[in-house]
N, C-alpha and C positions, 0 to 999 in steps of 0.2 A: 433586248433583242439583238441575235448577233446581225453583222454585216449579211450573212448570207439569208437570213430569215428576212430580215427587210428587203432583200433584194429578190427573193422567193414571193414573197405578200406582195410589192408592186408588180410584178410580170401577172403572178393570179389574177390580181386586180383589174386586169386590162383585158382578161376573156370574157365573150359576151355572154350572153341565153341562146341556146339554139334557136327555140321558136320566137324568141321576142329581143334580134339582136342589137336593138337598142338599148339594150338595159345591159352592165355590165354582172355578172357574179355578186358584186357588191353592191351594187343599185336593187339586185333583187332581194337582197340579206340571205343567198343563199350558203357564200364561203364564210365559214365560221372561225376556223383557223387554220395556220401556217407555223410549224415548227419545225425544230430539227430534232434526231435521235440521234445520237453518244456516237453510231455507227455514221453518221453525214447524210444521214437519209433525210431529203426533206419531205413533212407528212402534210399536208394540206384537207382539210375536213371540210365535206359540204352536206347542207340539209337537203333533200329534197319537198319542191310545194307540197307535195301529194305523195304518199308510197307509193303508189305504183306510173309517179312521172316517165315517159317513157324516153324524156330527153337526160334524163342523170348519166346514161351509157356515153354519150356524146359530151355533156361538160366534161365528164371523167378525162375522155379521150383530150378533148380540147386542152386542158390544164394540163396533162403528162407534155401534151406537145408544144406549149407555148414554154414552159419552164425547161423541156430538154432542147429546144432552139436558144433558149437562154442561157446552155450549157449545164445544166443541171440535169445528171446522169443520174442519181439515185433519187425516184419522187415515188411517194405513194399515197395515190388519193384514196380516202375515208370519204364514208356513206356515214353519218351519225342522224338516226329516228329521233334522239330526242334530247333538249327538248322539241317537239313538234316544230314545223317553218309556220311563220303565222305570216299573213299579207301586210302586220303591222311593221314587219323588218322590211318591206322595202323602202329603202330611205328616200325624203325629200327631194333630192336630184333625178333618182328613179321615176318617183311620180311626176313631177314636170316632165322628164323625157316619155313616158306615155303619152301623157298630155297633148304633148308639141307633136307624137305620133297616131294621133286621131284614138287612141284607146284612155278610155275615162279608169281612173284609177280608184282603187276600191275603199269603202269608208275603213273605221277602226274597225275591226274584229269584235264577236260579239264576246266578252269573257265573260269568266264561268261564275257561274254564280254559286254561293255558300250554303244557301240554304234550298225552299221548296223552288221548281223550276214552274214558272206559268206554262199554261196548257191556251196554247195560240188559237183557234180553230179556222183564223181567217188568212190567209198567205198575208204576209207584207213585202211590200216589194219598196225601197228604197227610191228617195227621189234621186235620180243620176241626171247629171248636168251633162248637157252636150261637148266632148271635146273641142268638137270644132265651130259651135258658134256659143254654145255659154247658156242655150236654152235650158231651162228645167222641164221643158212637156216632150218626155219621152217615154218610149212604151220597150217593155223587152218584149221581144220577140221569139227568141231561145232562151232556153237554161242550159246551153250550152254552145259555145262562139267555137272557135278554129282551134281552141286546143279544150280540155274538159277546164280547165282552172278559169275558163270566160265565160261569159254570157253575150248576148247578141241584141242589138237596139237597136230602136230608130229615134230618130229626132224629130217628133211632130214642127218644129219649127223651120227645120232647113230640108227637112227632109230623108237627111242622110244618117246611112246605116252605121254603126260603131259598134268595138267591142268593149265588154268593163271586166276587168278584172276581178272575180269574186273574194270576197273575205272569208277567209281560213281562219 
């Protein structure tokens, strides 16, 4: 990795999420890579949660502007679909910082299976621990919190409301 590519990857590394600006790009697993092209262009590639995230317009802009404050004049960010963003890349630090921001962070991913797929007929809904006190007796309330990638709870214990991140 040249001198400029690492120094390209830590500036990326330090923009946050729009909607969840505790979590950096790399806490969400959403920046995937930072290169250079033969021309000095540095390319920076990000996944979006979901295709139609409506905040990918704004990391974009964020990235172009935190790297051209860093003096880097020639940037161009990439959208790459796949493979797919799964809630399994958000890394260990990411989830603690939910955590410690009252948003319950989401189990593994369900993955795919090779052969016949079971026919469910009854919802399951996961037991989700309370962020802020550690209860398990909580109920969702929405299938969908403050942006569509959450869900909305409460905590039969403390009483208090929270969001969880769903599994992609």
């Amino acid at each position: 990795m040249t001198g400029a590519v690492a120094r390209a990857r830590a500036v990326a590394a330090t923009v946050t999420d729009p909607e969840m600006p505790m979590l950096t790009l790399v806490d969400l697993g959403v920046l995937r890579d930072v290169h250079q092209q033969d021309d000095g262009t540095i390319v920076v590639t990000i996944t979006p949660t979901y295709s139609g995230c409506p905040a990918m317009a704004t990391m974009r802009d964020d990235l172009k502007h935190a790297l051209a404050s860093a003096g880097m004049d020639r940037v161009d960010v990439r959208m790459s679909l796949a493979p797919a963003w799964s809630s399994d890349w958000i890394t260990a630090d990411g989830r603690r910082k939910l955590e410690a921001h009252g948003i319950a962070p989401p189990h593994a991913a369900p993955t795919a299976s090779a052969g016949a797929v079971p026919l469910i007929l009854v919802p399951h809904r996961p037991v989700v621990q309370c962020p802020q006190c550690d209860c398990l007796e909580t109920e969702q309330l929405s299938a969908f919190g403050s942006t569509a990638c959450k869900t909305l709870h409460r905590c039969r214990g403390c009483g208090e409301p929270f969001e969880r991140i769903k599994e992609i």
